[in-house]
DSSP file (Angstrom, degrees, kcal/mol; ACC not computed):
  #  RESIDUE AA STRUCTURE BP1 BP2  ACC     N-H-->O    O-->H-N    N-H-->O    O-->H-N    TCO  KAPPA ALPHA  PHI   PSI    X-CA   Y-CA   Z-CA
    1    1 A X     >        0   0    0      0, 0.0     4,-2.1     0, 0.0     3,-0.3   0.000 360.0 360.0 360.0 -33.0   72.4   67.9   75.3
    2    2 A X  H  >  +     0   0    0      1,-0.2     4,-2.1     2,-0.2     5,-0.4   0.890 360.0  58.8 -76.5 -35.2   75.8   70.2   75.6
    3    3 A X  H  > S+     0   0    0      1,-0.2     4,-0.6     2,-0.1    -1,-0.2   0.828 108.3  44.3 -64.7 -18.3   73.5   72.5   78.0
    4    4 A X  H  > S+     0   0    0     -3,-0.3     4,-0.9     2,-0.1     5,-0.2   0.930 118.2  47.1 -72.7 -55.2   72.9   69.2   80.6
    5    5 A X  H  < S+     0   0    0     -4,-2.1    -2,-0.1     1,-0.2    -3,-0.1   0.670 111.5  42.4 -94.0   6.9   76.4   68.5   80.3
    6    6 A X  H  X S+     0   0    0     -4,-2.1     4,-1.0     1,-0.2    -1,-0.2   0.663 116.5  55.7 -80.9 -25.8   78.1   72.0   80.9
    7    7 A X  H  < S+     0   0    0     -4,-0.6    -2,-0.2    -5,-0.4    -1,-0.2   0.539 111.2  41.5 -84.0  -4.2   75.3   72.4   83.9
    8    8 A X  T  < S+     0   0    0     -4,-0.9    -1,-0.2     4,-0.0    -3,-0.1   0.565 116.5  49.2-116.3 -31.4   76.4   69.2   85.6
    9    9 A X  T  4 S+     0   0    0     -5,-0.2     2,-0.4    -4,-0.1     3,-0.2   0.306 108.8  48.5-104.9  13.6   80.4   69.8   85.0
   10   10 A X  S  < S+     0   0    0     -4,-1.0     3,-0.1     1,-0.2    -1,-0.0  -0.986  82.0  50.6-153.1 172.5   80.7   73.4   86.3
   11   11 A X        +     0   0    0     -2,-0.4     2,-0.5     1,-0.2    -1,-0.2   0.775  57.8 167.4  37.2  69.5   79.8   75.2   88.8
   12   12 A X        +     0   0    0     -3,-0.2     2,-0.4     5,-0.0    -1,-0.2  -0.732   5.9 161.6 -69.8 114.7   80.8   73.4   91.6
   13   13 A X    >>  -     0   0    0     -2,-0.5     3,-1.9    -3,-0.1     4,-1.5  -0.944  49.2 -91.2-152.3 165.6   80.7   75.1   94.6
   14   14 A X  T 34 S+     0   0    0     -2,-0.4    -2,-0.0     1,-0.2    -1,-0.0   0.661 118.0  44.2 -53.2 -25.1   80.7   74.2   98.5
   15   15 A X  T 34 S+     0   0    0      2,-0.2    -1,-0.2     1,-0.2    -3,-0.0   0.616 109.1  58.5 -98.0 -15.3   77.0   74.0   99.2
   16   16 A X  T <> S+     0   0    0     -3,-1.9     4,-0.7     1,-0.2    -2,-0.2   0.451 110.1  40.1-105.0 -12.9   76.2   72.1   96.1
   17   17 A X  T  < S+     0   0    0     -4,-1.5    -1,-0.2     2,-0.2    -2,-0.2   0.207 112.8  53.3-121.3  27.1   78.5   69.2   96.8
   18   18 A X  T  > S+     0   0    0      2,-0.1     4,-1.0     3,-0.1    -2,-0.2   0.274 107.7  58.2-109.5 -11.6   77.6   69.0  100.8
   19   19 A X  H  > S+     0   0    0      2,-0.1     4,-1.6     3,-0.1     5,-0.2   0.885 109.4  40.1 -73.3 -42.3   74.1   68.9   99.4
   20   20 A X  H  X S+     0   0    0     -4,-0.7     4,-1.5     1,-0.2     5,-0.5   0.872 108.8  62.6 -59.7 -31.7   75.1   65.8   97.5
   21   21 A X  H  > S+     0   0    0      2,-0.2     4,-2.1     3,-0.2    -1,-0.2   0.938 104.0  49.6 -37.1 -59.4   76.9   64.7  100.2
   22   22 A X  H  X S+     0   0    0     -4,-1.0     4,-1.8     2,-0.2     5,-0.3   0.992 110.8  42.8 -45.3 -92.0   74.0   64.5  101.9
   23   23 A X  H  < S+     0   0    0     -4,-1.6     4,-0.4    19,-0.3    -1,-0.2   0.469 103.9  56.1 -47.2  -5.6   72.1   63.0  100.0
   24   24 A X  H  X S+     0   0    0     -4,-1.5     4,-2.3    -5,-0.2     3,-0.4   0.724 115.1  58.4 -91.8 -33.2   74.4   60.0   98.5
   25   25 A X  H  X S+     0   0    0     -4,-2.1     4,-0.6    -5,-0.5    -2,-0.2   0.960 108.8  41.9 -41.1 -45.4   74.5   59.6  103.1
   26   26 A X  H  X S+     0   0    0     -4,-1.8     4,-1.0     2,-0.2    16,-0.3   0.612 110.8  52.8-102.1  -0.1   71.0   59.3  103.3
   27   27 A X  H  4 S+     0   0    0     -4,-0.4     5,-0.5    -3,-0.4    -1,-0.2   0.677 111.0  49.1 -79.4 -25.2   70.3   56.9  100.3
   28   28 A X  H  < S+     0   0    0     -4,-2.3     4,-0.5     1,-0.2    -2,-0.2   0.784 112.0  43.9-108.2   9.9   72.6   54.6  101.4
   29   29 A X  H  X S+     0   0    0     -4,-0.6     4,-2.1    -5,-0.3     5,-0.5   0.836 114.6  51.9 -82.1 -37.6   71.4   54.5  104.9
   30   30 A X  T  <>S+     0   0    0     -4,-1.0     5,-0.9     1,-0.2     9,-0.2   0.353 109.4  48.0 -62.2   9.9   67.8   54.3  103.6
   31   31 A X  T  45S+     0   0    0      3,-0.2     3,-0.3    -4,-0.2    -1,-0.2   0.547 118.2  46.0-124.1 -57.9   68.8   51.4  101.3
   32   32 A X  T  45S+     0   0    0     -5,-0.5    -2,-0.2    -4,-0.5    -3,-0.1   0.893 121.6  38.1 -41.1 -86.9   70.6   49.7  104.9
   33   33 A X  T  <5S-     0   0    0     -4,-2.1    -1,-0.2     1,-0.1    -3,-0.2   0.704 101.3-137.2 -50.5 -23.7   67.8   50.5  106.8
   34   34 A X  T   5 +     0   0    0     -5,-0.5     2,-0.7    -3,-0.3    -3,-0.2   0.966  55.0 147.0  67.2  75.1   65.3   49.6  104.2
   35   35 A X     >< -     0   0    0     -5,-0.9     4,-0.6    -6,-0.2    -1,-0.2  -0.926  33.2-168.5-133.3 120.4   63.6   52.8  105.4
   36   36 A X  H  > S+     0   0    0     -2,-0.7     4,-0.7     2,-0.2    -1,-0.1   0.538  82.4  64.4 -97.4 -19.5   61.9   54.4  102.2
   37   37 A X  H >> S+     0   0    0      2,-0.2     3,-4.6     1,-0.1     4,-0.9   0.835 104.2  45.6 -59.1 -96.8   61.2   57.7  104.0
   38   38 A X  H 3> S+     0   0    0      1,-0.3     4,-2.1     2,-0.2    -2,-0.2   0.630 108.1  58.0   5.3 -53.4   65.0   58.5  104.4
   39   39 A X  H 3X S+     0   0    0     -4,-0.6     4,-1.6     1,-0.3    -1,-0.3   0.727  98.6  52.3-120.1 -21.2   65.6   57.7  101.3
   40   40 A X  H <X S+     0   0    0     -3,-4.6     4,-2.3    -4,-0.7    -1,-0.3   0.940 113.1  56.4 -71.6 -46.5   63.0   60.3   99.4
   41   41 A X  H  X S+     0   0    0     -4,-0.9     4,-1.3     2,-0.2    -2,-0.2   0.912 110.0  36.1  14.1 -97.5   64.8   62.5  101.4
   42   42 A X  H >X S+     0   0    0     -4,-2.1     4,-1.8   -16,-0.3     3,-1.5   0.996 112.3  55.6 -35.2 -91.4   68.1   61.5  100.1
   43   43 A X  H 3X S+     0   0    0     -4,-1.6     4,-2.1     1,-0.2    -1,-0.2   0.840 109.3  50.1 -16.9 -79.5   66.9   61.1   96.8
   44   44 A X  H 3X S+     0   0    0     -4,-2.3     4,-1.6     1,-0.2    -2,-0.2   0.803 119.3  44.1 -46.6 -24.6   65.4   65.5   97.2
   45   45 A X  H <X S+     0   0    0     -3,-1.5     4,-3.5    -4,-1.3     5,-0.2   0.989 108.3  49.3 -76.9 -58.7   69.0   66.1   98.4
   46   46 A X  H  X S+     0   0    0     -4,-1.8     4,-2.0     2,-0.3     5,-0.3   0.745 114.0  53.1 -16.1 -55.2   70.7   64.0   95.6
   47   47 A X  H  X S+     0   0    0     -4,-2.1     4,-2.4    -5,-0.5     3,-0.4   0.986 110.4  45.2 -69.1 -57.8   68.2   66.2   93.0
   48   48 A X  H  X>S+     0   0    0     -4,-1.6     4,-0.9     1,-0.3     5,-0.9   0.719 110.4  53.1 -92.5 -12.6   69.4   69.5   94.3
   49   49 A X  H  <5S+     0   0    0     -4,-3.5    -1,-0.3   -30,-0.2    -2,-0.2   0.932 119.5  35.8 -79.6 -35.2   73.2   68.5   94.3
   50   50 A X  H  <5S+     0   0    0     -4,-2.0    -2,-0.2    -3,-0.4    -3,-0.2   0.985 123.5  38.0 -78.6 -61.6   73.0   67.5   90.7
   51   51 A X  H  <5S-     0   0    0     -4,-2.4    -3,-0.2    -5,-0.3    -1,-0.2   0.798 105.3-126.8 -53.6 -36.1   70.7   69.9   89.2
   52   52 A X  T  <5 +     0   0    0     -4,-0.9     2,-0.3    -5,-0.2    -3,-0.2   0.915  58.8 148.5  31.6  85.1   72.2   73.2   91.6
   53   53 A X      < -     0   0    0     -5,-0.9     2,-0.2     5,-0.1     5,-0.2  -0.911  42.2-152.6-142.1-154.7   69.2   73.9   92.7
   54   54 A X        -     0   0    0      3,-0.3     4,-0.1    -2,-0.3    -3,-0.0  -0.428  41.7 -82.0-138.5-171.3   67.9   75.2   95.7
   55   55 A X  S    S+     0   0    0     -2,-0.2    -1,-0.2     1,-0.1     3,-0.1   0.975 132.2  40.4 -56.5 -91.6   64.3   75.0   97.8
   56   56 A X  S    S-     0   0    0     -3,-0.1     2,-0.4     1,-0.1    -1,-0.1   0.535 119.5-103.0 -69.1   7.6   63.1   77.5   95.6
   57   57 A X  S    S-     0   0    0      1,-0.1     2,-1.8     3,-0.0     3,-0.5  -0.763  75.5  -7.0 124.5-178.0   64.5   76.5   92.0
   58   58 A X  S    S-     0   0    0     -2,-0.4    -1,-0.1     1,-0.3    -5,-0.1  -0.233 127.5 -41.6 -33.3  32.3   67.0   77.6   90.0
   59   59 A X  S    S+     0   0    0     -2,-1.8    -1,-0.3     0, 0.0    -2,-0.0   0.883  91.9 143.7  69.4  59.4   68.4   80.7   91.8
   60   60 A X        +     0   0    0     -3,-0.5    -2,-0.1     1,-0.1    -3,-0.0   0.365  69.1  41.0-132.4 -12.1   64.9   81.6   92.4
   61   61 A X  S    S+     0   0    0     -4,-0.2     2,-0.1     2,-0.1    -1,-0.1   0.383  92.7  98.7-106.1   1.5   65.7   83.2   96.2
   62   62 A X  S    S-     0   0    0      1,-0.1     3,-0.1     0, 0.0     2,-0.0  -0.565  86.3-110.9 -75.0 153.0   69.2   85.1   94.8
   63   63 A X        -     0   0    0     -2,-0.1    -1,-0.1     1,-0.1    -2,-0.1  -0.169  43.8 -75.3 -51.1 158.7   68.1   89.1   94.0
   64   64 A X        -     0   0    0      1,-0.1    -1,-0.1    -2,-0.0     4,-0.1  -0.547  29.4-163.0 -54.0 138.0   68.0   90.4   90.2
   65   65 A X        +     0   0    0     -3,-0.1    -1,-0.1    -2,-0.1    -2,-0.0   0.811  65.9  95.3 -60.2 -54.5   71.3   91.1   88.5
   66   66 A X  S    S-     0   0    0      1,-0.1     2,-0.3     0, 0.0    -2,-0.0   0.115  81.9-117.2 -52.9 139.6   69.4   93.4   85.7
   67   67 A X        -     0   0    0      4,-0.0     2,-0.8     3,-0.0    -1,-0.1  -0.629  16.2-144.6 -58.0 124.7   69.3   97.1   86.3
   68   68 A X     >  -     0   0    0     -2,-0.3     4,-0.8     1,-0.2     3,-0.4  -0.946  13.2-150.6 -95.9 107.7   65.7   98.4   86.7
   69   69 A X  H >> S+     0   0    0     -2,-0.8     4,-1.7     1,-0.3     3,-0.9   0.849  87.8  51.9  47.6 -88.8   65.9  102.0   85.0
   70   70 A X  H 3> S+     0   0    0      1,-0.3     4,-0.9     2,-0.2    -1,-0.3   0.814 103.5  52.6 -68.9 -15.0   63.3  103.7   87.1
   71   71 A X  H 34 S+     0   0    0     -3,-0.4    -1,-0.3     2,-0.1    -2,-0.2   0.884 118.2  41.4 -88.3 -16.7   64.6  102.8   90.5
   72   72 A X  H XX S+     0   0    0     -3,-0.9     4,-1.4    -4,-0.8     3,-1.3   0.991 109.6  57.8 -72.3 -38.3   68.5  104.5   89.3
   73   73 A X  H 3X S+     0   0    0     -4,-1.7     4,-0.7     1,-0.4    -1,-0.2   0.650 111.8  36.8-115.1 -44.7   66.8  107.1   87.8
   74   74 A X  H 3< S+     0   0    0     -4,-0.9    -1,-0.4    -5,-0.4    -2,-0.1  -0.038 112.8  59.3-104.8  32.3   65.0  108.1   91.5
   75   75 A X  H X4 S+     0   0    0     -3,-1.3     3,-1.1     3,-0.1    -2,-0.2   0.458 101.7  52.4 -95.6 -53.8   68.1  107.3   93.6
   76   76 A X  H 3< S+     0   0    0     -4,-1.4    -2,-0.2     1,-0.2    -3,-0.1   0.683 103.4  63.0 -59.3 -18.1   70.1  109.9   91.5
   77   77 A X  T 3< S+     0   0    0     -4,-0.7     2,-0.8    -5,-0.1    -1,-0.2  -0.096  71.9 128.9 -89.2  44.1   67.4  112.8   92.3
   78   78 A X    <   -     0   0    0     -3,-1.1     2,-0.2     0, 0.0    -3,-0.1  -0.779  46.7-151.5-111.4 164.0   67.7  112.9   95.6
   79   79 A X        -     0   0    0     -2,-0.8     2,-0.2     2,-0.0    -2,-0.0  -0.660   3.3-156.1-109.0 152.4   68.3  116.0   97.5
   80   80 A X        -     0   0    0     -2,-0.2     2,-0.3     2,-0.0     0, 0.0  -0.522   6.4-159.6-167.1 141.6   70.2  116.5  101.0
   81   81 A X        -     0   0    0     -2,-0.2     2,-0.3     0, 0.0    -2,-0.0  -0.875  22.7-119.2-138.5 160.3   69.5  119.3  103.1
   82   82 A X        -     0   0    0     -2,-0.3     2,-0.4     1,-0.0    -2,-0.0  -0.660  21.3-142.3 -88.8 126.0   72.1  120.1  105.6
   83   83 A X              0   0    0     -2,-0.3    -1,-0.0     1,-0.2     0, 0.0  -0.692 360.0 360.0 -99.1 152.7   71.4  120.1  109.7
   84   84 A X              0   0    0     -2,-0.4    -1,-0.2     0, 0.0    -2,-0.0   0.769 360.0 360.0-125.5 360.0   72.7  122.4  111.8
């Protein structure tokens, strides 16, 4: 339960609360309008401002932090030759 309610009170950032933006806009025009499209919409927007997540998931388009070994390992042999 302390992992829901640390993930919900930090990390706040600019993109995650104009997606929630969004979505509390388009639920409560889809609740005006009584327009039930809109408002699943809203609702997907609504999901991804509370959870932080994204189209693909959880940080699921960001690159790897982890170091892969074999790719430093063949970036440090490589050889230069000089043109003249």
């Amino acid at each position: 339960m302390s992992d829901l309610k640390m993930k919900l009170t930090t990390n706040w950032h600019a993109m995650r609360i104009l997606r929630l933006g969004i979505g509390l806009l388009l639920v409560a025009s889809a609740v005006q309008s009584k327009d039930w499209v809109m408002g699943m919409f809203g609702a997907f927007f609504l999901y991804q401002g509370i959870a932080d997540v994204g189209c693909c998931g959880a940080a699921g388009c960001a690159p790897r932090t982890g170091k892969n070994t074999e790719s430093v390992q063949a970036t440090d042999m490589v050889d230069y030759e000089e043109v003249k």
